[in-house]
N, C-alpha and C positions, 0 to 999 in steps of 0.2 A: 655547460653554462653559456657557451660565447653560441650554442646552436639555439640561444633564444634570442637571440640579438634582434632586433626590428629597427629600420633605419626608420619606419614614423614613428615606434614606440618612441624613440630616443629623441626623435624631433619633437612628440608633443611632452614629452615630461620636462624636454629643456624649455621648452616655453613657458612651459606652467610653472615652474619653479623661479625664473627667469625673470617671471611678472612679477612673482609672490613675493622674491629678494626685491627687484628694484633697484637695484643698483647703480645704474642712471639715476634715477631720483632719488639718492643719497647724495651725490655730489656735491652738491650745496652744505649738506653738512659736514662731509669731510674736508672741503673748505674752510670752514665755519673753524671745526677743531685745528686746524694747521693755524689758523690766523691766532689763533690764542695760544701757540707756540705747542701747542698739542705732537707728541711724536708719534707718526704714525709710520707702522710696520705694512706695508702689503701684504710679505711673505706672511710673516706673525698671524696675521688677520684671515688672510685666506686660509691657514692652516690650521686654526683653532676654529675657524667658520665648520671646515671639511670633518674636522674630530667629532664638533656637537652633531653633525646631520650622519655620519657614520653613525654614532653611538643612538642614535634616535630609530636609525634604518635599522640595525642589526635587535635591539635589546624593546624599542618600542611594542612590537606586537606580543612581545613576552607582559611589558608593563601591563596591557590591554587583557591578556589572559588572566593577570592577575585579580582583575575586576569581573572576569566573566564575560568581554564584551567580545562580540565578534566585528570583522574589519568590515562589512559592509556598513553595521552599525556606525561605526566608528565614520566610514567615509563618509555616509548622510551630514552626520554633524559637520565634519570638514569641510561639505560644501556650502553649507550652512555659511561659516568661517570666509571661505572664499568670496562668499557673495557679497558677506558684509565688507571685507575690505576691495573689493571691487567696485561697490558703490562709495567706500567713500573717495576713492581715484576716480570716479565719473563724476561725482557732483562734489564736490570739493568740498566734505562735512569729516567730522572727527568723531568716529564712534569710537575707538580705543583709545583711551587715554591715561595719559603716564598718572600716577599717583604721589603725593607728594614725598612719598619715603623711596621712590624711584633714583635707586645711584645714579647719578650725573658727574660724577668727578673721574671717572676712567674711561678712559679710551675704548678697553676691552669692552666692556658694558653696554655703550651705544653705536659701538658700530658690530662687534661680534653679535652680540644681543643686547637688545631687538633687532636692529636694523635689519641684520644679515640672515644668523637662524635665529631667528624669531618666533614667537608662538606659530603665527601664521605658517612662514616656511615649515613649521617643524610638523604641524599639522597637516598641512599640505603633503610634506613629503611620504605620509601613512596614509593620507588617501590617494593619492597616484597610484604606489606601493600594490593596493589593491586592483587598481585594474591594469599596470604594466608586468613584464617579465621582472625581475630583478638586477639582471644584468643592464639593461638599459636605463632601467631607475638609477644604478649607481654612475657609467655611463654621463648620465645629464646631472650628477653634484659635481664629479668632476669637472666635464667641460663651464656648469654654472661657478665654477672656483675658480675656473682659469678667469672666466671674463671679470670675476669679483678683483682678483688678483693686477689685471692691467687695468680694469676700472683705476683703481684706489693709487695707481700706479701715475696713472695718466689722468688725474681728475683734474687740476689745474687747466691743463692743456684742454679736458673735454669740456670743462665750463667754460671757456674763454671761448671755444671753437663754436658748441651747440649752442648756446644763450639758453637763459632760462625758459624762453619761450618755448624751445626745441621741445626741452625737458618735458614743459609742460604738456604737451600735445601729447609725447612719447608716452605721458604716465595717463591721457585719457584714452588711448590704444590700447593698452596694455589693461586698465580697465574693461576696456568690454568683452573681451576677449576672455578675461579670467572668469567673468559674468557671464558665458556661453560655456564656459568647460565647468562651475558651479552647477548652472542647469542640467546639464548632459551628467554630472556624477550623481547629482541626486537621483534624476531619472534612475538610472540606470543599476543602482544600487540600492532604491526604495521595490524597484523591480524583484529583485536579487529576495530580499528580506520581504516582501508580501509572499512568495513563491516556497521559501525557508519555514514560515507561519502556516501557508495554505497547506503544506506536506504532513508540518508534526499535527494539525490539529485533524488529518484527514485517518 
């Protein structure tokens, strides 16, 4: 397993996933929930973050058998997913939106999910999935749980330090960048799946 290791595999799926959490540009909400006397857990948080994206990494591609769909499929849509929340971090528009029966009263809820594994991240995480090793997939939740974990730890401190401004630029960065590995998965997996069609109908 560890003789797949790739130190750029491991570098780009922690970025990708890295953007996708956001975790910087939560801070303000977990601000937000502390000032309303909200108790929050790092540990708790980061550990129930790492359960849903394990349970997603290991049982997801099963869920996806269950449908019949294969993972190249599956990652087109993905980047689909990526693109959109990549554009709304580059022009600052809200195409996902909470619904009104959306729980708002637990902690667990808005920062575990959505915030953290979120549809996005969880989507996300099944199409990297497809084009990295495994080991380095798992690898980059790790390390992205550690930073989730002193994020949430040190959020006072990092709002006080970065200002919002910081934030704000950090989350148009991180925008374009997810907007380049979007176009690069579609590519590259619309490839995959014309190739898959051009065989069986040859």
């Amino acid at each position: 397993m560890f003789a797949e290791f790739s130190m750029r595999q491991f570098v780009s799926a922690f970025v990708v996933l890295f953007a996708v959490i956001d975790i910087l540009g939560s801070v303000p909400v977990i601000l937000k929930l502390k000032s309303k006397g909200k108790k929050i857990s790092a540990g708790k948080i980061s550990f129930w973050s790492f359960l849903m994206f394990m349970a997603f990494f290991y049982i997801g591609e099963a869920f996806l058998n269950l449908f019949k769909l294969d993972m190249s499929s599956f990652a087109i849509a993905g980047s689909l997913i990526i693109f959109i929340m990549a554009m709304e971090m580059i022009l600052d528009i809200e195409i996902f939106r909470e619904g009104p029966d959306t729980p708002k009263d637990s902690v667990f809820v808005p920062l575990v999910f959505p915030l953290i594994a979120g549809a996005g991240a969880l989507t996300t995480l099944l199409t990297i999935r497809a084009q990295f090793a495994d080991i380095n997939v798992f690898l980059a939740i790790v390390a992205n749980m550690l930073v989730v974990y002193i994020v949430i730890r040190l959020a006072k401190v990092i709002g006080t330090k970065l200002g919002a401004s910081f934030i704000y630029i950090l989350q148009k960065f991180f925008g374009i960048i997810l907007l380049a590995i979007s176009v690069k998965l579609f590519i590259t997996n619309i490839t995959i799946l014309i190739e898959q069609i051009s065989k069986n109908i040859a």
